[in-house]
C-alpha positions in Angstrom: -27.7 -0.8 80.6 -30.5 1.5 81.4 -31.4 -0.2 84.5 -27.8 -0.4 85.9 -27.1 2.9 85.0 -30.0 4.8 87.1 -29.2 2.2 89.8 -25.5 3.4 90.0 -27.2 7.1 90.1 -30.0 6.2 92.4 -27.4 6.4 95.4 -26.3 10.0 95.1 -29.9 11.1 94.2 -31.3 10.0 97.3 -29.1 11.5 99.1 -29.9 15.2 97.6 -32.7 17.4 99.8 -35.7 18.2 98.3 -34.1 21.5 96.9 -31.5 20.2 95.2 -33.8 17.2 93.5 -36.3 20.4 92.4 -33.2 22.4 90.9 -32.3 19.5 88.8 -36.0 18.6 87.3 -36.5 22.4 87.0 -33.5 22.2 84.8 -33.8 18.8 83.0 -37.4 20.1 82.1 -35.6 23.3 80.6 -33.4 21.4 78.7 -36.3 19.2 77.2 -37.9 22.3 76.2 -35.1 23.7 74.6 -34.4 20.3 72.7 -38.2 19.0 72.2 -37.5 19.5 68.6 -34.8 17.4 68.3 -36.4 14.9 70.7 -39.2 15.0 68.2 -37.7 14.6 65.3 -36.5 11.1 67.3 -39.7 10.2 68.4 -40.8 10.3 65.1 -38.2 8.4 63.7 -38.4 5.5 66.3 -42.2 5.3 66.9 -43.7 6.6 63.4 -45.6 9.1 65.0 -46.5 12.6 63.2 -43.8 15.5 64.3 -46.4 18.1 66.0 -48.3 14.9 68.1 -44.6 14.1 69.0 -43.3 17.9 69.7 -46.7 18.1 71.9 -46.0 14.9 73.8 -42.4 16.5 74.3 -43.6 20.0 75.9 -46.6 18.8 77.7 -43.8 16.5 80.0 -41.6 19.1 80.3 -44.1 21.1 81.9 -45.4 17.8 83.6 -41.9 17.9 85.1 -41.7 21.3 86.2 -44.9 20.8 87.7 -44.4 18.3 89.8 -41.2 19.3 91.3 -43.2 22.7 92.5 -45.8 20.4 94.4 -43.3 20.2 97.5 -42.0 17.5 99.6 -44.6 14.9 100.8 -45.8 15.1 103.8 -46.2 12.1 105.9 -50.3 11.1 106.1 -51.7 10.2 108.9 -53.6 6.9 108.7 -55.0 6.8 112.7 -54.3 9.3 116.1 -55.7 9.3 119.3 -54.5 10.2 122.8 -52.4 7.3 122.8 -51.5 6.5 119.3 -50.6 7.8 115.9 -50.0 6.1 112.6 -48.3 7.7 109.9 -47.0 6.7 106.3 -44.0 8.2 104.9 -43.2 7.5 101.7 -39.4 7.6 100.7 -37.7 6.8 97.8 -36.0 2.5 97.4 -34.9 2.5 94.0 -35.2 2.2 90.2 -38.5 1.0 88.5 -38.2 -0.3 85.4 -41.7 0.1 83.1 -43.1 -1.0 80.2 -46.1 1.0 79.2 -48.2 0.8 76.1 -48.4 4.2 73.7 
């Protein structure tokens, strides 16, 4: 459900410019701050791990969040130029990554 649903989103948001993408993760990272206790108190509950490792997991990636999205748009980087060529990578966004990562 996961999955489907940030696939169905994953349309509109690449759409968005890069100042409308940084408005929203300056507010989702808000709103995690403003709920870590309650996210917490989840995290807790589902994983068994103690509330003040789980509250500091909470506000260290909201300001992870809000970190990033002040880094500013990528900028294409330049693998090879001369006077006849240039080679450049551009990295866009093609869709949702599912992960599964150990804690």
């Amino acid at each position: 459900d996961a999955v489907m649903a940030a696939k169905g989103a994953f349309s509109s948001w690449s759409t968005l410019d890069y100042e409308s993408k940084v408005a929203y993760l300056e507010r989702f990272a808000l709103e995690v701050k403003k709920d870590a206790e309650n996210i917490a108190t989840i995290l807790t509950k589902e994983q068994g791990k103690p509330y003040a490792s789980a509250l500091g997991e909470i506000k260290a990636s909201a300001d992870r969040i809000a970190t990033v999205s002040a880094l500013g748009p990528l900028e294409a980087e330049v693998l090879h130029e001369d006077e006849k060529t240039r080679t450049e990578v551009h990295r866009v966004p093609r869709g949702v990554v599912a992960a599964i990562t150990p804690w």
